[in-house]
N, C-alpha and C positions, 0 to 999 in steps of 0.2 A: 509636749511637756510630760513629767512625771509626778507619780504621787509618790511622796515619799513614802505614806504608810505601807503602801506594797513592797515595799524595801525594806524597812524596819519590821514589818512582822515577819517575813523572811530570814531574819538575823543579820541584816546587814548595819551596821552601828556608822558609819560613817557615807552618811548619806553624800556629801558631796562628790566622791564616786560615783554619785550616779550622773549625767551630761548628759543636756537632750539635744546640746548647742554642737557644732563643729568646733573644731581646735586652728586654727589659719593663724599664721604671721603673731601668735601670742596671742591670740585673742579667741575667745567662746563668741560661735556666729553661727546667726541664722540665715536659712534661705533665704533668696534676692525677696521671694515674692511671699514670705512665712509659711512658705508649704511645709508639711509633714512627713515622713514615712511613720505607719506606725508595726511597734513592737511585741508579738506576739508570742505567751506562753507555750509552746509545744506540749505541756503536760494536761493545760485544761484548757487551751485555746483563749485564754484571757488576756486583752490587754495590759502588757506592762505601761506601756508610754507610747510617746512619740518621739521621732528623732530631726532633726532639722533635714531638710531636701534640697543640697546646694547646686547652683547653675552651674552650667558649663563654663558660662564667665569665671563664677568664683573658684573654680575648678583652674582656670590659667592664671587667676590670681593667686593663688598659692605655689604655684609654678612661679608666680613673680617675687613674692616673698621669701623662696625656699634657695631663688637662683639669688638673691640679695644677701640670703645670710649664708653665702654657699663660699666665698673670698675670706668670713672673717674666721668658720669653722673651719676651713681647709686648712688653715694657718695657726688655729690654734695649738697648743704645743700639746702633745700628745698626753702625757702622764695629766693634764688639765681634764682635756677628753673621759680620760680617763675614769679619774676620778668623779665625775658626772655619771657617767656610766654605773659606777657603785653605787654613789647614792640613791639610783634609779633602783639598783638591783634591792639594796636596804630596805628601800620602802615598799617594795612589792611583796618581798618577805614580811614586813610589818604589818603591812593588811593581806596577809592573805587569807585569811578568814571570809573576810567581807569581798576580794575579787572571788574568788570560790564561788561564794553567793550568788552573787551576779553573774556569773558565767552556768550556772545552772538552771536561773530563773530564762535565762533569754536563749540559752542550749538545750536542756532539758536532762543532761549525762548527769552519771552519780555522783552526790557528793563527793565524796573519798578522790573518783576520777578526776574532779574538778582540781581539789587540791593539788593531786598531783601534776596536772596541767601547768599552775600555776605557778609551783616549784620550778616544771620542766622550764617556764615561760621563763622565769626570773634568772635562771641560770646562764643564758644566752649572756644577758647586761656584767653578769661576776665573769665569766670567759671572757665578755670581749674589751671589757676593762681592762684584762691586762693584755688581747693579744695588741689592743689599742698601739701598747710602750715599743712592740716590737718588729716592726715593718723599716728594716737596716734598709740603707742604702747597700747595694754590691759590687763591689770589685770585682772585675773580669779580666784576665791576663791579654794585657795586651795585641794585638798582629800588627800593629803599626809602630814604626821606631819613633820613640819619642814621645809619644801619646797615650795619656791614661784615660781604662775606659770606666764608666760607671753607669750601674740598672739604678734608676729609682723609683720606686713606686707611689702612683700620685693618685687620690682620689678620683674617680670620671667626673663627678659633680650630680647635679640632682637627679636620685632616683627616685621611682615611683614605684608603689608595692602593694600589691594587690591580692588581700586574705581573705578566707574561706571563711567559712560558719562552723564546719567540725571540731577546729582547735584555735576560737577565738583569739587566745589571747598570746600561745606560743608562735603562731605561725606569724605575728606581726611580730613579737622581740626577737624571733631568729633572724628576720632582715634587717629589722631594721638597726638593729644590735651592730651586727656586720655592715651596714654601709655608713653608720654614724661614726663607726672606731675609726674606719677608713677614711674618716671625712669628708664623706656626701654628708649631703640632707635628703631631706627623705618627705614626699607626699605620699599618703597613707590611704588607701579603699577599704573599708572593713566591710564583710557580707552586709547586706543590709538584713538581715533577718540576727545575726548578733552584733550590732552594734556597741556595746553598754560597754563589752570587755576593752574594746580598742578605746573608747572614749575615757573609759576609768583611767588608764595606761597613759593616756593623755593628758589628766589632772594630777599624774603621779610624776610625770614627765616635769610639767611645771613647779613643782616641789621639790623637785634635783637640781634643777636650776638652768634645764636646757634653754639656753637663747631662744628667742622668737625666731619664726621661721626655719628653723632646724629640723623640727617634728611637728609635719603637719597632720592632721586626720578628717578626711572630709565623707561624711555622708550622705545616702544621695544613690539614685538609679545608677546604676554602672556603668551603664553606655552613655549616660549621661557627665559622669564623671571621669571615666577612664580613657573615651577617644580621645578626648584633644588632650591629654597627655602623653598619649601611642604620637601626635603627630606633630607635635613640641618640641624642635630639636634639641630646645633647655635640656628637656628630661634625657639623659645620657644611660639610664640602667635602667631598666623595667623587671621586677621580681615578680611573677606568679604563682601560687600554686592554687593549682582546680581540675576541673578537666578537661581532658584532652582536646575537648571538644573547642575549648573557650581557648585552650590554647594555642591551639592552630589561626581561632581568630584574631589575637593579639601580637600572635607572630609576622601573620599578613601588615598588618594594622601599621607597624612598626618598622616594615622593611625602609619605606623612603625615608626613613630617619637613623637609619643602622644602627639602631641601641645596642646596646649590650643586655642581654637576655638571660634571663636564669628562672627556669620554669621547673617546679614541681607537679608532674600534672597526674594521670589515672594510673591506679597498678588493679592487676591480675591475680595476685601471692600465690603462688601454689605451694603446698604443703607437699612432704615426700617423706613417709615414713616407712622407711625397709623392716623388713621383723627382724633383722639384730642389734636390736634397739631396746633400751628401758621401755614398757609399752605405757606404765602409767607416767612416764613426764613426759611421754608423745601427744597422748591426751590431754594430760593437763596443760602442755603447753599450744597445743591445735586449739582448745576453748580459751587460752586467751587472745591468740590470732586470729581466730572467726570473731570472738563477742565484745572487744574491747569498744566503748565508746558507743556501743550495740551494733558493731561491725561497722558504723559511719567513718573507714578510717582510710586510710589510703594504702596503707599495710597491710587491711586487713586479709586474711586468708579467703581466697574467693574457690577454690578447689585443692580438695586434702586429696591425696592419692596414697593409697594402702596397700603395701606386698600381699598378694592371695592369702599366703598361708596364716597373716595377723587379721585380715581383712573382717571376720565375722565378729572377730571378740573387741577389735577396734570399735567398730560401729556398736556395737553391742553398749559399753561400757562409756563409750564419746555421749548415745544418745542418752543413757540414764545421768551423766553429766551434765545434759542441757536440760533433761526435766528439772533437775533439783533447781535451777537457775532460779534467783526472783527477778520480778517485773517487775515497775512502779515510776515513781515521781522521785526526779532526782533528789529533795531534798528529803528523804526517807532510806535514800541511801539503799538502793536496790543493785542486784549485779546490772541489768539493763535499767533501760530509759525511754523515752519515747523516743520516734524517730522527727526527723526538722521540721517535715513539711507532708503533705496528702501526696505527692509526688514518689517521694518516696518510697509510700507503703505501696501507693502500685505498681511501683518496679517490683518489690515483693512477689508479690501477688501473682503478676506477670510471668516473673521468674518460674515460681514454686506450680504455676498450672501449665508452664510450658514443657519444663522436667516431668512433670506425672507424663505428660500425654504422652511423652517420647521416652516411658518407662522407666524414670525412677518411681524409688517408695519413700511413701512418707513413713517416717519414724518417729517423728513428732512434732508437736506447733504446727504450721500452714496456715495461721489465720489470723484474722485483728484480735488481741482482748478485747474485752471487757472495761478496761481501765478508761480507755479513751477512743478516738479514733485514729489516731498515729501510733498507738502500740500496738507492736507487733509480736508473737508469741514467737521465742525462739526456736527455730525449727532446724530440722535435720532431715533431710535428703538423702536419701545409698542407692546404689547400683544406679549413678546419674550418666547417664553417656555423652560424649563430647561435643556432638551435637547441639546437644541443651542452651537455650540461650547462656543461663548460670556460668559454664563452661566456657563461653566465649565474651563476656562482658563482664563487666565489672557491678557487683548486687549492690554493695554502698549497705547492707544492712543483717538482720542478724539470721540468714540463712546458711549454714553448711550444706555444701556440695561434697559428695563421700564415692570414691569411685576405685576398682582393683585395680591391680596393674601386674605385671608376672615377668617382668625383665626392667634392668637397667636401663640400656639402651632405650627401650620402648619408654620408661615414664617421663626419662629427660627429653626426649622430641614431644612427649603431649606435654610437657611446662611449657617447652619453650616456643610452643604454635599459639602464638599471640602478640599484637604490637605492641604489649607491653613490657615494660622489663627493670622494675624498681625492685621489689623484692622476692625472695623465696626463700623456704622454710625447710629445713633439710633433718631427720632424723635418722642417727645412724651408728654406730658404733666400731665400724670399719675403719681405720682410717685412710687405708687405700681408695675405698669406694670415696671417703668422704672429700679426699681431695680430687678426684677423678671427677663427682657430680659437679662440686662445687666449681672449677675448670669449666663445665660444659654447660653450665647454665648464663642461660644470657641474661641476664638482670642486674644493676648495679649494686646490692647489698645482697648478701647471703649471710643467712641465722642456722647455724647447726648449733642442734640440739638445744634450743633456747628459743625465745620470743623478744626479750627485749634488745633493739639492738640503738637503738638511737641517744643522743645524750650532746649538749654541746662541740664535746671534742671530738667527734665523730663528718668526715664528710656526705650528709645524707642525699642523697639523689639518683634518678635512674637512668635506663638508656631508652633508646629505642623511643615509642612515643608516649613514655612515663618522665620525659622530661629533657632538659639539658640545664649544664651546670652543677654544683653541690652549693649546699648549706649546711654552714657549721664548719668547725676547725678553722686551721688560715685560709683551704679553700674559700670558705663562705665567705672572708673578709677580701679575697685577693680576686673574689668576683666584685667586688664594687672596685677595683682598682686600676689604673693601666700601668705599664710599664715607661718611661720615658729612659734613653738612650745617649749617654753622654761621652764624647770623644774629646779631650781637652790634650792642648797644648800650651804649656804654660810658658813660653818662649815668646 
């Protein structure tokens, strides 16, 4: 359960946002047995609540509920869909104050970031509202005499979608936005450590007026919730994004039921700034790619690589960058945050004593605040060598890795020596060079000369073992969909 005074003195004004219940077939539900999980501040380690703990049972009963209302969505008329969809996206914009809120007390990221989360989040339901109207039937020129042929594209039917903790509340409206336009339904895992954002999304959902069983949300240990939808043949689409790690197991998980897959899972970002380059938006945009969400990002920049001859005045100017930074409690609205979990900070930790021993320098941060015990002080790293765990894993937090480089050739094989391959970060001013790097990097989005690259209309997703599939644009909707094949003779 929850106290709503920790909510309301928080500034959150419309308490019934807040949901300790699950969301199933229309209905707010608790555990078979009234178990709990409970919900933990990141910033003082204080209980917010508790969340309901549902079985595996009820876990295939929303698979029954979801495949029940899965014949009358599929058939609904799309501009209907639609329209649901908006109202959905209306009212997320209308409280977005108060998801904000909630999405910082049970995340811990800044204010301002929070908002913007929730904008990003909401934007999904206004794109996919209308790409809803737009999934033609296609005409295909004939090879047979006599016979017309036709593509149509049909919902697979119930998908299952399984969201992170870093971006509560967007990474569930990117999917689910996209397999509801499509006409799936949809059963929902939200991290169990931010629950509140998905359950909000959920009481928001039922004030749009989504049918029961359409959008389910259930919470709950993960393996407890998520196998026996991996081995459900109802469930026809499984969306992940996490890590690699979890990804690989959900993919095993899933093979005797041949889903359709669409995983978001670990990125690498390397950073690449040549010195014929603006050097102060290389900076300013490398500190938003290392510290956004306090590097918790999947974007985030996990190794900058700098031409020698910028090399000293980059780091230079990068680290008096990260000292100015503040720390704090997301609702004080700090550049950082705390980070999720004690795991975390010793990846940290880990990290930044594995890089000293194999000779980087510290330039600054390397250690917990003050603030709490999950804050971590933004730190900067230089002369880190490839070696370095940093360099070959993924940090998840707010550590810059700063390393020279003195040839082309040479910086694009150290990007590209890693299994992963979602994003990279290019600064340059050539435009020869810039399509030449750009070409030779394996990674499915590339950002020259900028940070921000993602946005509804955008196909986001990587290669290699950063994922399979895209989200977002008609990709993201024409992954919930199959094609069926039509030869007719009207004769």
């Amino acid at each position: 359960m929850t106290d709503s005074a920790i909510w309301t003195r928080n500034g959150v004004t419309d308490t019934r946002l807040v949901r300790s219940f699950s969301y199933v077939n229309g209905k707010w539900t608790a555990g078979d047995d009234s178990a709990t999980i409970p919900v933990l501040n990141p910033a003082d380690g204080r209980l917010l609540g508790d969340v309901a703990n549902l079985s595996a049972h009820q876990a295939s009963e929303a698979v029954d509920a979801a495949q029940a209302a899965f014949a009358d969505w599929s058939m609904t008329l799309p501009q209907d869909r639609s329209a649901i969809l908006r109202c959905w996206f209306d009212l997320m914009i209308e409280n977005r104050e108060d998801l904000a809120r909630i999405m910082v007390l049970e995340q811990g990221k800044p204010l301002s970031e929070a908002r913007g989360e929730i904008d990003y989040a909401a934007s999904f339901f206004e794109y996919y509202a209308e790409e809803a109207k737009r999934p033609n039937i296609e005409g295909v020129t004939s090879h047979l005499p006599d016979a017309e042929v036709e593509l149509w594209l049909e919902p697979v039917g119930v998908a299952a979608l399984i969201t992170p903790w870093n971006f509560p509340a967007a990474m569930l409206t990117r999917k689910a936005a996209a397999a509801m336009a499509a006409g799936c339904t949809v059963v929902a895992h939200p991290s169990g450590e931010t629950p509140y954002s998905a359950l909000a999304l959920a009481e928001l959902a039922e004030r749009a007026g989504v049918p029961a069983g359409v959008f389910n949300v259930l919470t709950g240990k993960a393996a407890t919730i998520v196998e026996p939808w991996t081995q459900d043949k109802r469930v026809r689409a499984l969306s992940f994004t996490g890590s690699t790690e979890i990804g690989r197991l959900l993919y095993r998980q899933s093979a005797d039921t041949v889903k359709r897959l669409v995983m978001e899972l670990g990125g690498h970002a390397p950073v690449i700034v040549f010195k014929n380059t603006d050097l102060e938006t290389a900076i300013d945009e490398s500190i938003k790619a290392k510290f956004a969400t306090t590097g918790q990002d999947c974007l985030g920049a996990n190794r900058i690589y700098v031409e020698r001859p910028i090399y000293d005045e980059f780091c230079r100017r990068f680290t008096e960058a990260t000292k100015a930074m503040t720390l704090g409690k997301g609702m004080d609205d700090p550049d950082l945050g705390p980070l999720m979990n004690e795991k975390a900070v010793q990846k940290q930790e880990e990290h930044v004593a594995d890089a000293l021993q194999k000779g980087a320098k510290l330039a600054c941060g390397g250690k917990r605040d003050d603030l709490g015990p999950l804050f971590y002080q933004p730190t900067v790293l230089t002369d880190v060598p490839d070696e370095a765990a940093i360099m070959r894993e993924e940090t998840f937090g707010p550590v810059a890795a700063i390393t020279p480089f003195d040839t082309e050739d040479e910086v694009v094989a150290r990007a590209n020596d890693t299994e992963y391959g979602l994003v990279a970060y290019l600064h340059s001013h050539d435009p020869r060079r810039i399509y030449r790097v750009t070409r030779a990097l394996q990674f499915g989005m590339v950002a020259v000369n900028r940070t921000k690259v993602t946005g509804a209309p955008i196909p986001f997703g990587g290669v290699k073992q950063s994922g399979l599939g895209r989200e977002g644009a008609r990709k993201g909707m024409e992954e919930f969909m199959e094609i069926k094949y039509v030869c007719r003779d009207w004769a």
